[in-house]
N, C-alpha and C positions, 0 to 999 in steps of 0.2 A: 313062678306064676301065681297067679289070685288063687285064693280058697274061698269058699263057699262052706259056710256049717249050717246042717238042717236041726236047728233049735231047738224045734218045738213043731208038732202036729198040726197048730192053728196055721187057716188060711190067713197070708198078707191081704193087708184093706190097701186101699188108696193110698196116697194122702189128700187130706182137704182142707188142709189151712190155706189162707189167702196167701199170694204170692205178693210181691214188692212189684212197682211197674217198672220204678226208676230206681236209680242210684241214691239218689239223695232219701226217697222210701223205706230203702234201707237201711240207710244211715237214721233216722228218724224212728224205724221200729225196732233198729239193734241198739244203737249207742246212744240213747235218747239227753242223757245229761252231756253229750259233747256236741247232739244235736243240736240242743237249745242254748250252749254257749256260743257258738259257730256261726259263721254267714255261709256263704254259697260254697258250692265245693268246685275246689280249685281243679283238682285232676283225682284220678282214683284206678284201680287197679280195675275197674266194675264197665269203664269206658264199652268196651265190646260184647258184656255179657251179656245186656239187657237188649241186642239186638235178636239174638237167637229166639224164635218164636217157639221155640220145643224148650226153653228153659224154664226153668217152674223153682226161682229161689222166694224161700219164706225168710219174715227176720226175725233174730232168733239173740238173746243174748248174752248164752254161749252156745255155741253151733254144734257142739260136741256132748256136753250133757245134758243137752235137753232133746238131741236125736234122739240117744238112747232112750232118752226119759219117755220121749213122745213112741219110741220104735215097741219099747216094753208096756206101755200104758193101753196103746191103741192097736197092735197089731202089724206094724210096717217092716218089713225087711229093712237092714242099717248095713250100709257098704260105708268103712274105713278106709282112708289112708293113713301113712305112717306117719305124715304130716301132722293128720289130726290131733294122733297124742303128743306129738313132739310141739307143736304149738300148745297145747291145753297147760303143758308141764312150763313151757317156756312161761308163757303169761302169768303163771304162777308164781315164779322168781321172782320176776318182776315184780309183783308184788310185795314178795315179802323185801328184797333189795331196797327197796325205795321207802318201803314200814322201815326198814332198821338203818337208813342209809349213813350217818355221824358214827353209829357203831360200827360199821363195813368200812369207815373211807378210808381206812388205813391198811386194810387189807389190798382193796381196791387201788386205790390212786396216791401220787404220794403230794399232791396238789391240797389248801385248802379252797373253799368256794366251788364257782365253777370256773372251768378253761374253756378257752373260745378253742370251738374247730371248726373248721370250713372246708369244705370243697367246691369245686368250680369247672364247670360245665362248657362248652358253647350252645347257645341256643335260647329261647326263651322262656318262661313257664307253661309257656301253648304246647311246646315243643319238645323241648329235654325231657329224657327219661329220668324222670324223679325216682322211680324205683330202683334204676342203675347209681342214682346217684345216692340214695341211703344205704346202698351195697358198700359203695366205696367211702361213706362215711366210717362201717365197720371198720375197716382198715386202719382208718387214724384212731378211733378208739382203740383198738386191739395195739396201736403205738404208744398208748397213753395209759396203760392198764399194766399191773402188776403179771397177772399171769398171762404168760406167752401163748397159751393155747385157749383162748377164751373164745374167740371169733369163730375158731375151726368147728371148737363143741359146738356153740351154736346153731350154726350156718347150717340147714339141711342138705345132704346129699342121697337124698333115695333113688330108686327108677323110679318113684312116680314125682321125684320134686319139680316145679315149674320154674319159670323165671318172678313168676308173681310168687310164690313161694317164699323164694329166695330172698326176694325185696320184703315181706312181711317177717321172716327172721329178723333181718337189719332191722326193719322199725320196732319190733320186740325187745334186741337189743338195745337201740338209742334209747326206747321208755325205762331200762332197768339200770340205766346209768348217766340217768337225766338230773338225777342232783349231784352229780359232779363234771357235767361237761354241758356248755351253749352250744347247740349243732347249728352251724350258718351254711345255706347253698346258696352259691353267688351262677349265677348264668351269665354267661362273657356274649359280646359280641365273637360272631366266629362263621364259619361258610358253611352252608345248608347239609234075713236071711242074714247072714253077718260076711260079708267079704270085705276080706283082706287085699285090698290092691297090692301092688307093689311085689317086689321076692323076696322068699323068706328073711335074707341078708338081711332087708331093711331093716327087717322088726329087730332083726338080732341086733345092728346098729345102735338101734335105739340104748336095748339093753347095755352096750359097750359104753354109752354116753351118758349114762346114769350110774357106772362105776364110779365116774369123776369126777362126780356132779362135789361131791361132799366138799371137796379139796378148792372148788374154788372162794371158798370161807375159812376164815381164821379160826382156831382152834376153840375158842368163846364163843364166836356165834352159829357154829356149826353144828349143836344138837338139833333143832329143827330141820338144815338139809339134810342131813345124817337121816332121821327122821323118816324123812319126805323118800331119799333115793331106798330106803327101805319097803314101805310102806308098797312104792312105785314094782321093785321086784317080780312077787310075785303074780302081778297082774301082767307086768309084758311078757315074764319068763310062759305065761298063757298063751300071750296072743300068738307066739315061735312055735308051743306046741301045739296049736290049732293048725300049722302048715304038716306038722309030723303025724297028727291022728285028730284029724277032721271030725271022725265017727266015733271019738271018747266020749263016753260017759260022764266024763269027769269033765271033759270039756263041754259036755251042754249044760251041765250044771251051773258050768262056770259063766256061761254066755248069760243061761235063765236067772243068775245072781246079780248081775249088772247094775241093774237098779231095784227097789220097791221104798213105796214109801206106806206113811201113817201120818197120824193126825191125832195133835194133843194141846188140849187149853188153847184151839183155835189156830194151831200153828200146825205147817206142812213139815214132815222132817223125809229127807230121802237116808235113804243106806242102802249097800253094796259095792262093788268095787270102782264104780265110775266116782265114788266120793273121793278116793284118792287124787282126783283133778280136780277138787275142791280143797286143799290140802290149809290155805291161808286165805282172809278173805281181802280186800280190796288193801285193804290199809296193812298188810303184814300180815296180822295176828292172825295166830294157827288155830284154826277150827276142829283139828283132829285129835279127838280127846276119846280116849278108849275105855272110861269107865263109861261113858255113853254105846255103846256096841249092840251089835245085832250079828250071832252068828249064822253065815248061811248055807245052802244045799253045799255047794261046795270045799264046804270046813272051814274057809277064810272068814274071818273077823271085819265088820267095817264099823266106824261111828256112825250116829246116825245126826245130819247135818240139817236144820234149818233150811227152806228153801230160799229163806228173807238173806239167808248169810252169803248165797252162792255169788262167788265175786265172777265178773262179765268174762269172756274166754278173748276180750283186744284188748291194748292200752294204748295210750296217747301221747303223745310226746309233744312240748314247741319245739317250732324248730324257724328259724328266719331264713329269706330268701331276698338275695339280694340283686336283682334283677338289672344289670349295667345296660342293657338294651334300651331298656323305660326309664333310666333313672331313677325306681322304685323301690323301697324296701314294703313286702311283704311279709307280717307276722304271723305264721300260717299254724294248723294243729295237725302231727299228724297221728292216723286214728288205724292198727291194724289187728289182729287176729282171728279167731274164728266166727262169725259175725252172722252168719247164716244157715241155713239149712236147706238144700237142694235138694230137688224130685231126680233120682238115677234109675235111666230105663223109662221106654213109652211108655207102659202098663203103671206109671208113679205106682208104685207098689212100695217103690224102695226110697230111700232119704240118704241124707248126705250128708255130713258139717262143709261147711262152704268160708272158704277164707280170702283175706281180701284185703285191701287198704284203700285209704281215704288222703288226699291230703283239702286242708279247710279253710279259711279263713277264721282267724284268731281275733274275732271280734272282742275279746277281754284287751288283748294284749295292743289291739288298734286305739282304743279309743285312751288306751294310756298314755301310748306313745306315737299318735300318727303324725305326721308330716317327718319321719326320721330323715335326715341327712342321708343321701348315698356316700359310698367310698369317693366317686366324683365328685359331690360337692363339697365336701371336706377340704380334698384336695385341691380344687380351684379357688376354693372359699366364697364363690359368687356363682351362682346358676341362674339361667330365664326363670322366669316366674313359673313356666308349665311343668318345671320339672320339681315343683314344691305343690303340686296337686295328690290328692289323695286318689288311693284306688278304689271305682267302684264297679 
């Protein structure tokens, strides 16, 4: 069952940052550079949240340390799930994957370029569950991939995982092995206070999936996850003993070590343990340099990281869709991780990391290649004129 740890003696505030109305809101104040690349948004995981009138998500551009940052800074109780850190960590790879990806590929794939893969649906883009269908994209990745258990590591199984969940691993994983595979979905015609969610297990999970983490890297580029699943340790080996003694000493220490920051020659720098989720910034390169450090109440060691450096807690993938219904190809972008920050409980007292996906229109990728031939018209070699119109 959930834990609860009492912190610290100060009363919880509100929150009062402004909420997102809509979807696209979000999308605009979390992922602002995929914002301004992108046209309208095609479908997203976000469809049904925005109707709840008791929801209160803020955008946030990682949802995960800047709760902490904002729950330590201003006073809010912060409720985790297991998802949070297992997405923060995942996004991370990804980044560095994609920074070193010529160095990996041979680890990774035994392909040069990329390979087409596809899956294929009935229904249409109104209709198919896109998120089901980047599930079962994993599957042909996890076909096409060196190590046999790569999908499984990934793939969350907590009690508190969702099926949006589920689908935001999958787009995690298609962004971290986006320069070596085309992901195409073809839609067929076809007939119509700090708590811990989750139980203990989860958290341990976690820990069992960062044993492994090292090994999915060749012996050369494996000092940095080596690194990272270290670093990662003794923070979660925390979070399991938060379920075992709530009431440690050591463990509020360790809660009240989370984040603090300072300020030097005009620059914001954080340190504590949430930096370990900052471990590489957008482009790869590792930000975790230890002659930089700050030791704290709880004896742990952190860097202390730039807050310019903090790379976003989603990533983004193309991906095409090739819509046999419409006779359409759609260049689409899809955008997932932890992208938000949610009020939990009437009293907003408490916050959330809030995760999610997008799928966009790839306005870069249209105006390069629009009017593309469908699989039909290739095949006929001659289509009506209405089926050579553009989508708007």
């Amino acid at each position: 069952m959930p834990v609860t740890l009492k912190t610290s003696d100060t009363e919880p505030v509100p929150w009062a940052r402004s909420e997102a109305a809509t979807s696209e809101a979000l999308l605009r104040g979390s992922c602002k550079e995929e914002w301004m690349r992108g046209g309208k948004i095609i479908r997203s995981s976000f469809e049904e949240a925005f109707d709840d009138p008791h929801s209160h998500i803020s955008p946030s551009r990682h949802g995960f340390v800047y709760a902490a940052w904002d729950s330590y800074s201003n006073h809010h109780s912060l409720v985790l799930r297991p998802e949070d850190i297992w997405f923060s960590i995942l996004v991370q790879l990804s980044f560095y994957i994609n920074g070193h990806a010529e160095e990996l590929r041979s680890h990774f794939v035994s392909h040069k370029g990329t390979k087409e893969l596809e899956v294929e649906r009935d229904g249409s883009i109104k209709t198919v569950d896109i998120g089901e269908m980047a599930i079962e994209m994993t599957e042909l990745l996890q076909a096409n991939v060196h190590h046999p258990g790569l999908r499984d590591w990934i793939m969350p199984s907590f009690s508190t995982t969702t099926k949006s969940d589920k689908a935001v691993a999958a787009i995690l994983m298609m962004g971290s092995l986006q320069k070596y595979f085309a992901m195409t979905m073809v839609l067929r015609c076809g007939i119509p206070s700090v708590t811990l969610l989750g139980e203990r297990d989860d958290w341990v999970q976690i820990q069992t999936k960062i044993e492994l983490l090292p090994f999915f890297f060749p012996p050369e580029a494996s000092k940095e996850p080596t690194k990272f699943a270290s670093a990662l340790r003794p923070v979660l080996q925390n979070f399991v003993s938060s379920f075992d003694k709530p009431n440690s000493d050591y463990l509020r220490n360790f809660w009240n070590s989370c984040i603090s920051q300072s300020q030097e020659s005009g620059l914001v720098y954080l340190t504590g343990w949430v930096t370990v989720f900052c471990f590489w910034d957008n482009k790869g390169k590792c930000l975790y340099k230890t002659q930089d450090s700050t030791l704290h109440p709880s004896g742990m060691t952190f860097p202390n990281i730039s807050t310019g450096d903090i790379a976003p807690g989603y990533a983004s993938v193309p991906v095409k869709v090739v819509d046999r219904n419409q006779y359409l190809t759609f260049h689409t972008l899809m955008v997932a991780g932890l992208v938000g920050i949610e009020v939990d409980g009437n009293d907003a007292t408490s916050i959330r990391p809030y995760s999610g996906w997008w799928m966009i229109e790839n306005v870069e990728k249209k105006k390069g290649k629009h009017k593309e031939k469908t699989f039909e018209q290739k095949q006929r070699g001659v289509a009506p004129k209405w089926m050579d119109m553009e989508w708007k």
